[in-house]
C-alpha positions as CSV (number, residue, x, y, z in Angstrom):
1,X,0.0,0.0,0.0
2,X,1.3,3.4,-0.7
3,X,2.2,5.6,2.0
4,X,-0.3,8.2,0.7
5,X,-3.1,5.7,0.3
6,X,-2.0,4.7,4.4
7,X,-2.3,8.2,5.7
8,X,-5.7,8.7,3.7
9,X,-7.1,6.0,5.4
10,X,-5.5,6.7,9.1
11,X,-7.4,9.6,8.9
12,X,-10.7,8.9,7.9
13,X,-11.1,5.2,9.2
14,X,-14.2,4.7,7.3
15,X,-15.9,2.4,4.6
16,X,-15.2,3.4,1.2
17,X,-17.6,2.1,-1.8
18,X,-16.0,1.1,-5.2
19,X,-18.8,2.8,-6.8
20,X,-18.3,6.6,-7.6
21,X,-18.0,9.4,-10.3
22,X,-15.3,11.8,-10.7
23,X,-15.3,15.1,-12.6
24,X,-12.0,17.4,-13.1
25,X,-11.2,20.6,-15.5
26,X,-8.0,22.4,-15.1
27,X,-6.9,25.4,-17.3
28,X,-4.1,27.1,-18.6
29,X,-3.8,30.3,-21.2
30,X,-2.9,27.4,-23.9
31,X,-4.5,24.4,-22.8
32,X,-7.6,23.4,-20.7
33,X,-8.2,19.4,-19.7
34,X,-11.4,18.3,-18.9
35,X,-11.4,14.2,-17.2
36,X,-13.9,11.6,-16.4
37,X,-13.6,9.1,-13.9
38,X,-15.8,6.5,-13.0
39,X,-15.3,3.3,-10.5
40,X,-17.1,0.3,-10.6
41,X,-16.8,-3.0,-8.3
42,X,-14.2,-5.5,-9.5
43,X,-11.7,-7.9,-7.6
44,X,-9.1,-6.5,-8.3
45,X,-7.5,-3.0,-9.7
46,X,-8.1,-2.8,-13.5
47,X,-8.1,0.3,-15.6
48,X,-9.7,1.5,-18.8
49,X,-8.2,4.8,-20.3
50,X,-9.3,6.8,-23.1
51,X,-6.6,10.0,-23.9
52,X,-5.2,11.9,-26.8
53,X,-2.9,10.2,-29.0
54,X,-0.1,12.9,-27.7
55,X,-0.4,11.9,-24.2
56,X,0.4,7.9,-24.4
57,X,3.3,8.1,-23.2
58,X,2.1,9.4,-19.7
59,X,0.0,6.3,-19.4
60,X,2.2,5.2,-17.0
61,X,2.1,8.8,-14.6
62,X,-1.8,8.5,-15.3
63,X,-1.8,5.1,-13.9
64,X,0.3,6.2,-10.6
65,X,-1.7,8.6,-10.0
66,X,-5.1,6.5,-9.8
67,X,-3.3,4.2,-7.6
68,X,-3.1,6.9,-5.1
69,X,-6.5,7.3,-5.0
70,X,-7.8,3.7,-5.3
71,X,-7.1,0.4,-4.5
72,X,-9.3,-1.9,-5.8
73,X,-12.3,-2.0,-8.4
74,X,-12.5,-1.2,-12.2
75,X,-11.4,2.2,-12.7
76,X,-12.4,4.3,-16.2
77,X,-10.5,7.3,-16.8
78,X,-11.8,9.7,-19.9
79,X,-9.0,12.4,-21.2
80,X,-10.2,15.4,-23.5
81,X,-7.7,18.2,-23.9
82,X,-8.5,21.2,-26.1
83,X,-6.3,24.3,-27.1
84,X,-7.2,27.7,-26.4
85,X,-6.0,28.6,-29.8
86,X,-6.0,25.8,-32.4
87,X,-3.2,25.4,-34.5
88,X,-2.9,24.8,-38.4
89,X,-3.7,21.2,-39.4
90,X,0.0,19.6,-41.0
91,X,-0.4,17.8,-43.6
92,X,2.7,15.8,-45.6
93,X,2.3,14.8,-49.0
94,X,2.7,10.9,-49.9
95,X,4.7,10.8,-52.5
96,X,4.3,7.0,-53.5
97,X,0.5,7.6,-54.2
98,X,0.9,10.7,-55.7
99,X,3.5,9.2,-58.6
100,X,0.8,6.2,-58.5
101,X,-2.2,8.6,-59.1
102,X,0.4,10.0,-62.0
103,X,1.1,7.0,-63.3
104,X,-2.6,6.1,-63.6
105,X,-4.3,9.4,-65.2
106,X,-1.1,8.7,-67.7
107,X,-2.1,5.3,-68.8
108,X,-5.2,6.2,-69.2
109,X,-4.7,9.2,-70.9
110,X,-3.1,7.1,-73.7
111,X,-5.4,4.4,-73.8
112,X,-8.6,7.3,-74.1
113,X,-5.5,9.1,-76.7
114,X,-5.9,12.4,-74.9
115,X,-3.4,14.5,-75.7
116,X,-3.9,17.0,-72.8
117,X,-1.2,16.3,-70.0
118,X,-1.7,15.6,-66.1
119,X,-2.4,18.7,-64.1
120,X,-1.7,19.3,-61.1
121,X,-5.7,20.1,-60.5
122,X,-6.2,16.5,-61.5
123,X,-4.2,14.7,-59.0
124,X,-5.7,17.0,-56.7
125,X,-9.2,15.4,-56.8
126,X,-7.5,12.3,-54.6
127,X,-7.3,13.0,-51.2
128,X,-5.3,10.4,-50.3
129,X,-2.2,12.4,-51.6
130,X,-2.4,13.8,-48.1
131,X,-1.4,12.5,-44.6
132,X,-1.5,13.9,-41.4
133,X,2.0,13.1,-39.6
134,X,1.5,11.4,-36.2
135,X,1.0,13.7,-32.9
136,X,3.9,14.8,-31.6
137,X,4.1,14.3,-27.9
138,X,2.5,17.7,-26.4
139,X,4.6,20.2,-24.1
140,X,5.0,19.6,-20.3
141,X,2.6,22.4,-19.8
142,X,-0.4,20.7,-20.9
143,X,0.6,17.6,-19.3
144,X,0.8,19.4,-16.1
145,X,-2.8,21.0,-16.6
146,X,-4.3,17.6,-17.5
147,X,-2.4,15.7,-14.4
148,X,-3.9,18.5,-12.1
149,X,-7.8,18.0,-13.7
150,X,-6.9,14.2,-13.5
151,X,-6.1,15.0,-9.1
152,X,-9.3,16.7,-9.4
153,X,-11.1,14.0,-10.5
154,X,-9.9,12.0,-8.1
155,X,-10.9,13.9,-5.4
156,X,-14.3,14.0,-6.8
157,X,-14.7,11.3,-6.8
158,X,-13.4,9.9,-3.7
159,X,-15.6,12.2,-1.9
160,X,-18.8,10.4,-3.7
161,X,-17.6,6.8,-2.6
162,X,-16.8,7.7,0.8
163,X,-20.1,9.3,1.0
164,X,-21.6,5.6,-0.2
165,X,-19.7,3.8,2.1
166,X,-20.6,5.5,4.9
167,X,-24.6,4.4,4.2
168,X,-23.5,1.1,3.5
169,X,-21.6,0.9,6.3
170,X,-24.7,1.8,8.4
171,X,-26.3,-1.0,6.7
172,X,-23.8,-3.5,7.1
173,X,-23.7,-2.3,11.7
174,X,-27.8,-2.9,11.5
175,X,-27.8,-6.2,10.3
176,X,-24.7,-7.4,12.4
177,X,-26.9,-5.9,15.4
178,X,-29.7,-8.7,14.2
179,X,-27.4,-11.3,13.5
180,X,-26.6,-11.0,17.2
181,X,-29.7,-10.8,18.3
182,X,-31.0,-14.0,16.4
183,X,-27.9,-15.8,17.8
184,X,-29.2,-14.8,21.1
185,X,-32.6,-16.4,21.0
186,X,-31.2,-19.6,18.8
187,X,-28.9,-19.7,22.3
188,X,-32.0,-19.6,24.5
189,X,-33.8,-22.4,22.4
190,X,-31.1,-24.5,22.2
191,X,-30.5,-24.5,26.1
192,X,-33.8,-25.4,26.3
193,X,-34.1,-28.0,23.5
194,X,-30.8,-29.4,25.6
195,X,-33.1,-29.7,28.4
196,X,-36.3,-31.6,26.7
197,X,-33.6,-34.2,25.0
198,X,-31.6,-34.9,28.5
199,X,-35.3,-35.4,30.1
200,X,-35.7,-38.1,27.2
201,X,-32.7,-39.7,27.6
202,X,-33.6,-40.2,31.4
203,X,-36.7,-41.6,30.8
204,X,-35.2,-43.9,28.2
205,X,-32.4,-45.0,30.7
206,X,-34.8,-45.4,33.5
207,X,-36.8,-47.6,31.1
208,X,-33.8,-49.9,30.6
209,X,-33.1,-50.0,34.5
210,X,-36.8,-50.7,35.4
211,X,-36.2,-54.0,32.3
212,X,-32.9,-54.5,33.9
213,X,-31.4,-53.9,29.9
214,X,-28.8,-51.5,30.9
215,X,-26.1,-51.5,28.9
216,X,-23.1,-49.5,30.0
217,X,-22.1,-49.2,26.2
218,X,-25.5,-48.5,24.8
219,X,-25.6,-45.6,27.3
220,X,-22.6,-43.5,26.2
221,X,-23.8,-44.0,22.8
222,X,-27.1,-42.3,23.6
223,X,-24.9,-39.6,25.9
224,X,-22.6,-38.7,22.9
225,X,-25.7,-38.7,20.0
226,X,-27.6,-36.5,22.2
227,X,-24.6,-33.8,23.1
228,X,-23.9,-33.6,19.1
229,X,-27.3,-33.5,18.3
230,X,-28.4,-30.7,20.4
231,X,-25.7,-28.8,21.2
232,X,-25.0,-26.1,19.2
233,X,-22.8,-23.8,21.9
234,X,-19.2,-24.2,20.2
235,X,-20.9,-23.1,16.8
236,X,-22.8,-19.8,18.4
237,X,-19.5,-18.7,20.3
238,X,-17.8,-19.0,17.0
239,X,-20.5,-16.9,15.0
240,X,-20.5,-14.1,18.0
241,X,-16.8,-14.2,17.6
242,X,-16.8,-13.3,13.6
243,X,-19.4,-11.2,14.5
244,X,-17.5,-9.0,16.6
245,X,-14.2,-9.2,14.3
246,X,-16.6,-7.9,11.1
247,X,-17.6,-4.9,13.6
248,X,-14.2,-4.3,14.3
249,X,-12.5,-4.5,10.9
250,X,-14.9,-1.3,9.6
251,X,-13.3,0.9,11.6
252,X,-9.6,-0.6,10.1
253,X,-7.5,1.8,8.6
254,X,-6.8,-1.0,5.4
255,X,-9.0,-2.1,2.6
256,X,-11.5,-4.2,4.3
257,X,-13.5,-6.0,1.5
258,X,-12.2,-9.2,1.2
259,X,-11.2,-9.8,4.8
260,X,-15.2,-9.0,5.2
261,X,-15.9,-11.3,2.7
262,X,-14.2,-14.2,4.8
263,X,-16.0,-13.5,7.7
264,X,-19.0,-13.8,5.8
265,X,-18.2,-17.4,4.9
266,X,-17.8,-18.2,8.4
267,X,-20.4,-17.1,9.3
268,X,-22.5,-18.7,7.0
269,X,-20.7,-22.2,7.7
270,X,-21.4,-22.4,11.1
271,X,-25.2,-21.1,10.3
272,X,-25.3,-23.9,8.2
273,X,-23.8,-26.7,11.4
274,X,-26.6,-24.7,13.6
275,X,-29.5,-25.7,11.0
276,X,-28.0,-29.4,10.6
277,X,-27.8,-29.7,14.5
278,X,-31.4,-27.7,14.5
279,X,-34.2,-30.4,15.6
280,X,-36.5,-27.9,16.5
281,X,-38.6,-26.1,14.1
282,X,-38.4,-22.9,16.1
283,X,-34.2,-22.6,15.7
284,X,-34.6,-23.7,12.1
285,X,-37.0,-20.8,11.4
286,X,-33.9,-18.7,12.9
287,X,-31.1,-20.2,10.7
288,X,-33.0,-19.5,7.7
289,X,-33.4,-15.8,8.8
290,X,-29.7,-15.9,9.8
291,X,-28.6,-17.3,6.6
292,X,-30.5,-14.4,4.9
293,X,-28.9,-11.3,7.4
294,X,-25.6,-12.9,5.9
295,X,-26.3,-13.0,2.5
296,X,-27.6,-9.6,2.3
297,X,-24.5,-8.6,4.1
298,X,-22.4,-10.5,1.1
299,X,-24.0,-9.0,-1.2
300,X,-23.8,-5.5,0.0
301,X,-19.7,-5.9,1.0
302,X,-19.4,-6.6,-3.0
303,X,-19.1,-3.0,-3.6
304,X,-16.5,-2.5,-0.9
305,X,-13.2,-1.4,-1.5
């Protein structure tokens, strides 16, 4: 990460979308630059630039100064640059298709036996004769215009995203707040459902003392099928505990999306243990609404940065 990008974060600790729109115009008494950029989310950083032919070589110092700014998602960066006063289009001549052109008018001059020679006003009718050399690269002053609109731009636009993350972020605290409460009252079922199946199991075992079938290894069976079929306390600690490290990763100082993303996954495999271990109707009524909280979640940390 680059020190710049560091200290931006340090400072603002806050969510910052991937989604945004970025305008920047910068003038001089020659030049004036007007840039586009727009974000989108996307794994990793990719760019798409559009820029004058002149300016291809500063690709590279475009692409440094993005990196600044962002860190991840699909970046598109639009360049237009016009001069205050234009200059006069050059044109060369091709020489190759101007002796062609020649060549041809003679030919068929003396097929057709026209005596009248080629003039210049004939080979004039072909535009082709014409080519417009290739941009020279333009002078550091308009580069220096277009790098500042390009900062501008930037700025923009980071202001927009960091506006969007902070209502996502909002989001994202409200339904952690109800995945913690539904992990509370699947807690309180399950102590209880503990209770009903260990009532069960005494009246099967008391059955089987009153028959005088007691058998020592049928019984820690029954003990160890009930604890993994009813107890779910490992898996809840574990969700409260990914729980709490999501809360506390949005107010890192890093790019949070993917380690967000992971959590999620957690999450949503020990939902998943809860609702296999689930034998009352009650608790599986809360998995299902917990499995939703977390997918809503996923889906919203997509845009994330």
């Amino acid at each position: 990460m680059s020190p710049q990008r560091n200290r931006h974060h340090q400072e603002n600790f806050m969510i910052i979308s991937m989604t945004g729109f970025g305008r920047g115009v910068s003038s001089t008494e020659q030049y004036e630059a007007q840039v586009e950029v727009r974000t989108v989310n996307h794994r990793f950083l990719d760019f798409t630039i559009k820029l004058p032919k002149a300016f291809e070589t500063r690709e590279s110092d475009i692409r440094d100064i993005a990196r600044k700014h962002v860190i991840r998602g699909r970046v598109n960066i639009n360049i237009t640059l016009k001069e205050a006063d234009e200059a006069p289009v050059q044109l060369d001549i091709n020489e190759a298709v101007v002796k062609s052109y020649r060549n041809l008018l003679d030919s068929i001059r003396a097929a057709a036996g026209i005596a009248e020679p080629v003039r210049l006003e004939h080979l004039l009718n072909f535009g082709d004769i014409f080519v417009q050399p290739d941009a020279a690269e333009l002078p550091e002053e308009a580069w220096q215009c277009t790098a500042e609109a390009i900062e501008q731009a930037f700025v923009e636009l980071n202001a927009m995203r960091k506006r969007e993350g902070a209502e996502i972020e909002k989001d994202l605290r409200s339904r952690i707040d109800n995945l913690g409460s539904l992990i509370e009252q699947i807690e309180t079922l399950a102590a209880g459902r503990s209770q009903e199946e260990f009532v069960k199991l005494k009246g099967r075992i008391d059955a089987m003392l009153d028959s005088g079938e007691l058998d020592p290894a049928r019984l820690e069976l029954e003990i160890a099928l009930l604890a993994d079929r009813v107890d779910v306390t490992e898996e809840c600690i574990r969700f409260k505990s990914h729980n709490t490290l999501f809360v506390e990763s949005l107010a890192q100082p890093e790019s949070v999306g993917r380690k967000l993303n992971f959590l999620l996954q957690e999450m949503n495999r020990e939902a998943n243990t809860i609702g296999a271990k689930a034998s009352n109707a009650e608790i599986a009524h809360l998995v299902v609404l917990l499995k939703e909280e977390v997918e809503k979640l996923r889906e919203q940390i997509q845009n994330i940065e």
